[in-house]
N, C-alpha and C positions, 0 to 999 in steps of 0.2 A: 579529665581533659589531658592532662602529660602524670609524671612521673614526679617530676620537678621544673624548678624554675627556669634551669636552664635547656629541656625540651620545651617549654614555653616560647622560652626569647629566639628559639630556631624554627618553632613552627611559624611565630610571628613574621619573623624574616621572609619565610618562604609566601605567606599568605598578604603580605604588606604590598600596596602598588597594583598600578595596570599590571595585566600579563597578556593583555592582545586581545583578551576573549571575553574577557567582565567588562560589559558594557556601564556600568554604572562606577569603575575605580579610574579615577583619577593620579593622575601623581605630583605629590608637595614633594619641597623641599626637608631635605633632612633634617629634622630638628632634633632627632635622637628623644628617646624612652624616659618619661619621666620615672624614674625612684622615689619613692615614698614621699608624699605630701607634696605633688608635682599634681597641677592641673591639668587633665585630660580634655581632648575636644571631641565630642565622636557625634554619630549623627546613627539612626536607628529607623527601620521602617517593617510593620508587620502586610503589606501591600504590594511591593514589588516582585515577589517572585511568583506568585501563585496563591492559593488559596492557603490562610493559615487558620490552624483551631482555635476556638475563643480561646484554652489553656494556656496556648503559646503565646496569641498575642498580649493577653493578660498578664502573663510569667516576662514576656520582654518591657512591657510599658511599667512595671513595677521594677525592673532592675532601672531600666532607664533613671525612671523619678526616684529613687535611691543613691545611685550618681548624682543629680539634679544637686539633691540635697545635702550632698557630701560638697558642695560645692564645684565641679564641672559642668561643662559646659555643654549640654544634650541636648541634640536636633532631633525634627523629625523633619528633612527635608523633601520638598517634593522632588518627587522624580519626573524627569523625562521619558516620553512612550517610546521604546527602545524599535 
C-alpha cells in the first residue's frame, strides 16, 4: 500500500473528505488521527459501487469484524441511491 507510514498519512490526507465528485463523502470536523490504541469509527459497504466478488466481499466483512473486535466502531451503513 505505501512505503511507509508517512506516505500513508499523505495519501490519507489527500483521500480524506468531499472533493465535489464522491457522492457518498461527507465532511466532519477535524478531530485528528488516532495513534495507537485510539478508537476508530469507519463505516464499510461491499454494495455501493457496483458489482463485487464473493472474495472481496468476504475479504472486507472479515477485516470489518476484526476492527469490530479490536474494539472500534464498524458500520455498515445504508446508502443513499445516488
Amino acid at each position: 500500500m505505501a512505503r511507509s507510514v508517512r506516505d500513508l498519512r499523505l495519501a490519507l490526507s489527500l483521500m480524506e473528505g468531499p472533493d465535489g465528485s464522491a457522492p457518498y463523502a461527507v465532511a466532519l470536523p477535524a478531530a485528528g488521527h488516532t495513534r495507537g490504541g485510539g478508537r476508530l469509527r469507519t463505516g464499510w459497504t461491499t454494495s455501493a459501487f457496483g458489482p463485487v466478488g464473493q472474495q472481496v466481499a468476504a475479504t472486507v466483512a472479515a477485516a470489518a469484524t476484526a476492527l469490530a473486535e479490536f474494539g472500534h466502531d464498524v458500520r455498515d451503513p445504508p446508502l443513499k441511491a445516488v
